[in-house]
C-alpha positions in Angstrom: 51.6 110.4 48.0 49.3 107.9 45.9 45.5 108.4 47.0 45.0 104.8 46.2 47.3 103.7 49.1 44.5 104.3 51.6 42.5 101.9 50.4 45.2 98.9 51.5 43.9 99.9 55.1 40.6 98.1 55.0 38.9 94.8 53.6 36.7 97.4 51.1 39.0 99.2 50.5 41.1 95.6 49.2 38.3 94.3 47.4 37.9 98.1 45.3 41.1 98.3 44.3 40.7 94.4 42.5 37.6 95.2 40.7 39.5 98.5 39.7 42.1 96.8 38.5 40.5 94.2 36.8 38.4 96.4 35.0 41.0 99.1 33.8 42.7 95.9 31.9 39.3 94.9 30.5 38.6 98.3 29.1 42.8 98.6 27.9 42.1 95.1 25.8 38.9 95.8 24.3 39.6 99.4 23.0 42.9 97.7 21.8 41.4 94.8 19.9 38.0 96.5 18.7 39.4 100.4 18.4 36.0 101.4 20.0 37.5 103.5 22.8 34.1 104.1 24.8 34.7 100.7 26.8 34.9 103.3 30.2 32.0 105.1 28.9 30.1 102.3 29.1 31.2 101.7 32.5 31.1 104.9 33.8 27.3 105.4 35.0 28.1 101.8 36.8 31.3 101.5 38.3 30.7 104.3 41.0 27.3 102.7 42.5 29.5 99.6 42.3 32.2 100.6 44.5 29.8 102.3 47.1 28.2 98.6 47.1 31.4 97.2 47.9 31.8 99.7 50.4 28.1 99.0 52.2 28.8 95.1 51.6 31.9 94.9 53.6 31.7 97.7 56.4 30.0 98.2 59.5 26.6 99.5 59.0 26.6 103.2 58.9 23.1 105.1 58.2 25.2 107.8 56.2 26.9 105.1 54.7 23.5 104.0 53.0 22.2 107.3 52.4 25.4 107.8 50.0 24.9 104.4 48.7 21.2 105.2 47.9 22.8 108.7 46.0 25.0 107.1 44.2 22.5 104.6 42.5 19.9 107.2 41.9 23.2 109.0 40.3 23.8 106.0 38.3 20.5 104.9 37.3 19.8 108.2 35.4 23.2 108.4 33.7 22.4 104.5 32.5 18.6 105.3 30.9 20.2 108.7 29.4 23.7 107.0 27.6 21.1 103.8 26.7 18.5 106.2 25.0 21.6 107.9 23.0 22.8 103.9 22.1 25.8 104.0 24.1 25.1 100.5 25.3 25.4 99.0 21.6 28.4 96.8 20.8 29.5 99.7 18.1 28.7 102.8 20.6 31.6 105.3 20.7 31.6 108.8 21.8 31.6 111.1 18.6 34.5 112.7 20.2 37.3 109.7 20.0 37.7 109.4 16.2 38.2 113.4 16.4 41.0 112.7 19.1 42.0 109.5 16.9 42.7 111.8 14.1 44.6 114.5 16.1 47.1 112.5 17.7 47.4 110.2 14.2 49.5 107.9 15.6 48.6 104.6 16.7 51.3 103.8 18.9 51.1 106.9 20.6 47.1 106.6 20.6 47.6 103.2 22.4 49.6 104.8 24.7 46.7 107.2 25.8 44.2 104.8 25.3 46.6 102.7 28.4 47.3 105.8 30.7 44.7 108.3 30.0 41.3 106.6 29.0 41.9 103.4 30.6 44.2 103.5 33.8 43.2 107.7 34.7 39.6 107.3 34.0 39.6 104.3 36.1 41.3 105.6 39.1 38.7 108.6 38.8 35.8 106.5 38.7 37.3 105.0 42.0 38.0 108.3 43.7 34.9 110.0 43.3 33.4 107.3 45.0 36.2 107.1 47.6 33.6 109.6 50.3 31.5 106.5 51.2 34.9 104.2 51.7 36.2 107.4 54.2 33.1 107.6 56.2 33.0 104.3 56.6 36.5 104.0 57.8 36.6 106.8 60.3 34.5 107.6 63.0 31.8 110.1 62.4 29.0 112.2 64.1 25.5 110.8 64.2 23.1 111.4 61.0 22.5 115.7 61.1 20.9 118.7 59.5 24.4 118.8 57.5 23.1 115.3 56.2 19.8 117.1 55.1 21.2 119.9 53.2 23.8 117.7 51.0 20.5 115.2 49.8 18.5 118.1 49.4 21.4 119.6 47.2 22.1 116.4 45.7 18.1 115.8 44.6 18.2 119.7 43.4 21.3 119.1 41.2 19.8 115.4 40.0 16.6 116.9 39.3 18.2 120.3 37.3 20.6 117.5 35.4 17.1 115.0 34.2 15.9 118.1 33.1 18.8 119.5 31.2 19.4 116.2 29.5 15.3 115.8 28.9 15.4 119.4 26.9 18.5 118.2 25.1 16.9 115.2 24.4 13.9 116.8 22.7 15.7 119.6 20.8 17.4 116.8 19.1 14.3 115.2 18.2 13.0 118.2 16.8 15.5 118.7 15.1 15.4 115.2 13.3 12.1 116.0 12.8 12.9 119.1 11.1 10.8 121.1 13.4 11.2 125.1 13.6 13.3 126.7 16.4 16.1 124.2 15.5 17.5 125.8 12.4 20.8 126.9 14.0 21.4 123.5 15.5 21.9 123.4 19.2 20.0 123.9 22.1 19.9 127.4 23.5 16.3 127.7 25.0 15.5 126.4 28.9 18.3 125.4 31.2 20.6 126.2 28.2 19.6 129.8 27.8 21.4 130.3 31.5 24.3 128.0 30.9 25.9 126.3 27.8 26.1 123.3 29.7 24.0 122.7 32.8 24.0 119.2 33.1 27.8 119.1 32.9 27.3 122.1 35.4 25.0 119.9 37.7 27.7 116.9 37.2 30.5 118.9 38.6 27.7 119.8 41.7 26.5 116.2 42.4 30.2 115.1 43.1 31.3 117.9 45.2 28.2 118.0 47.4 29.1 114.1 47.4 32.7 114.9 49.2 31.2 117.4 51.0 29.2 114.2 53.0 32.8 113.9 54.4 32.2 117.0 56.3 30.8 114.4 59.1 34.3 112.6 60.1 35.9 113.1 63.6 37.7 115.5 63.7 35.9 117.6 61.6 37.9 119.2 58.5 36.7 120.7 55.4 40.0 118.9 54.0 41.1 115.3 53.1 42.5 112.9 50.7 39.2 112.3 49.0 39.2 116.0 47.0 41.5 115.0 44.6 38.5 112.9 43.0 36.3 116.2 42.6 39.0 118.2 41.7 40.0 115.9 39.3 36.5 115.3 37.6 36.1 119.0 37.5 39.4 119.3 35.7 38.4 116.6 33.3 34.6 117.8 32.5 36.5 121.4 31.5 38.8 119.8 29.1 36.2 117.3 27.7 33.8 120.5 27.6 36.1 122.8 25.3 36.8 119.5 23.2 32.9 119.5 23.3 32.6 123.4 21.8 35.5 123.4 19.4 33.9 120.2 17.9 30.1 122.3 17.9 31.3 125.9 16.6 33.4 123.8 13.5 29.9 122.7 12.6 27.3 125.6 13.6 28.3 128.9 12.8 26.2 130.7 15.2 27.1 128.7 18.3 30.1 131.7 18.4 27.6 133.9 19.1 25.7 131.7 21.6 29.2 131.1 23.3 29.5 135.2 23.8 26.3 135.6 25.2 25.5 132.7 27.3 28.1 131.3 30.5 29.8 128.3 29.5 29.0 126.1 32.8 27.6 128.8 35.7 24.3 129.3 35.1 23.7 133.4 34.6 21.3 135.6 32.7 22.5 135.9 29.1 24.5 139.0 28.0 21.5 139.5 25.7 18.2 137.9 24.2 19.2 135.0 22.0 17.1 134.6 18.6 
């Protein structure tokens, strides 16, 4: 069954499924016309929040409802400063990985064809569906505000907290390394969060939205199962691919990140097999 038929049963859910729409077509047109495929990227830190707005504006008032809402911003906010900083937001912004895909595929017909099903229509309906939680709670009865309430913020601010700071060590190696200062010689990150994972802040990603679902735990009659997973499931599915797209890409261009890959866990964070130079 289509996910996206629960949200005909409410006024939010109505009004989410427009904007969805709406802006799936708006990022179809402009990666068609401009060939700058990042028009979701752009969207992405936004369109979440968004959505949990919608939900708050037109539901009942639920306390859990705006804790979620107040998660999701926070979520959002960060995402928005870090892609700005990196000059996502400028009219010619485009993840370095699209003219990689462009060239694989090498057709533009066929490329058009992803761009409509895959980048615009699939990333859409994701960016929806992790969000889709806050649009359950509020549509089904649930239990009073709990110590289950407590631990998922107090996960959610951990794995907000461990991303800012992944993203913030990035963020400096890559300025030293402009810079031409020592300890960046082989060209990527391995020191701090990254000496424990090869990717903790797609690591911490993955977390945010599961412990995000896991807010869903409060609904009457309690189940640790419903529609809402395929969201995180999908997301995790998609940062996995994205993230060997993401390595491929690095080991082409830095020779020893072969040997950071077979020491170091690729998402988990673990003690390294060994002590990296």
């Amino acid at each position: 069954m289509n996910p996206l038929i629960w949200f005909t049963e409410g006024e939010s859910g109505q009004y989410l499924l427009i904007v969805m729409t709406i802006i799936t077509v708006i990022c179809f047109v402009l990666g068609l016309i401009t060939q700058n495929h990042s028009q979701v990227d752009k969207l992405w830190s936004f369109l979440p929040p968004i959505y949990c707005f919608i939900v708050v504006l037109f539901s009942p008032h639920q306390p859990r409802v705006l804790l979620m809402h107040t998660l999701a911003w926070m979520w959002g906010i960060r995402l928005a400063y870090n892609f700005y900083r990196r000059g996502g937001y400028t009219w010619a912004g485009e993840d370095y990985r699209w003219p990689i895909v462009r060239k694989i595929v090498n057709n533009r017909i066929l490329f058009e064809l992803f761009n409509l099903t895959f980048i615009s229509i699939f990333q859409n309906i994701l960016l929806l569906m992790i969000a889709s939680p806050i649009y359950y709670i509020a549509s089904n009865p649930t239990a009073p505000l709990n110590l289950w309430d407590l631990v998922c913020t107090l996960l959610f601010v951990f794995l907000f907290i461990t991303e800012v700071t992944a993203d913030q060590q990035q963020w400096n190696f890559h300025a030293d390394k402009e810079a031409k200062r020592p300890g960046t010689e082989d060209g990527f990150v391995k020191t701090g969060l990254f000496r424990y994972s090869r990717h903790p802040n797609f690591f911490s990603e993955i977390c945010i939205w599961w412990v995000f679902y896991a807010f869903t735990f409060s609904v009457q009659p309690f189940s640790y199962l419903n529609w809402t997973i395929l969201g995180t499931i999908s997301l995790t599915i998609l940062i996995n691919g994205s993230t060997a797209l993401t390595e491929s890409i690095t080991s082409s261009k830095y020779p020893k990140y072969k040997e950071y890959q077979k020491t170091t866990s690729k998402l988990i964070p673990w003690w390294p097999a060994k002590k990296i130079d």
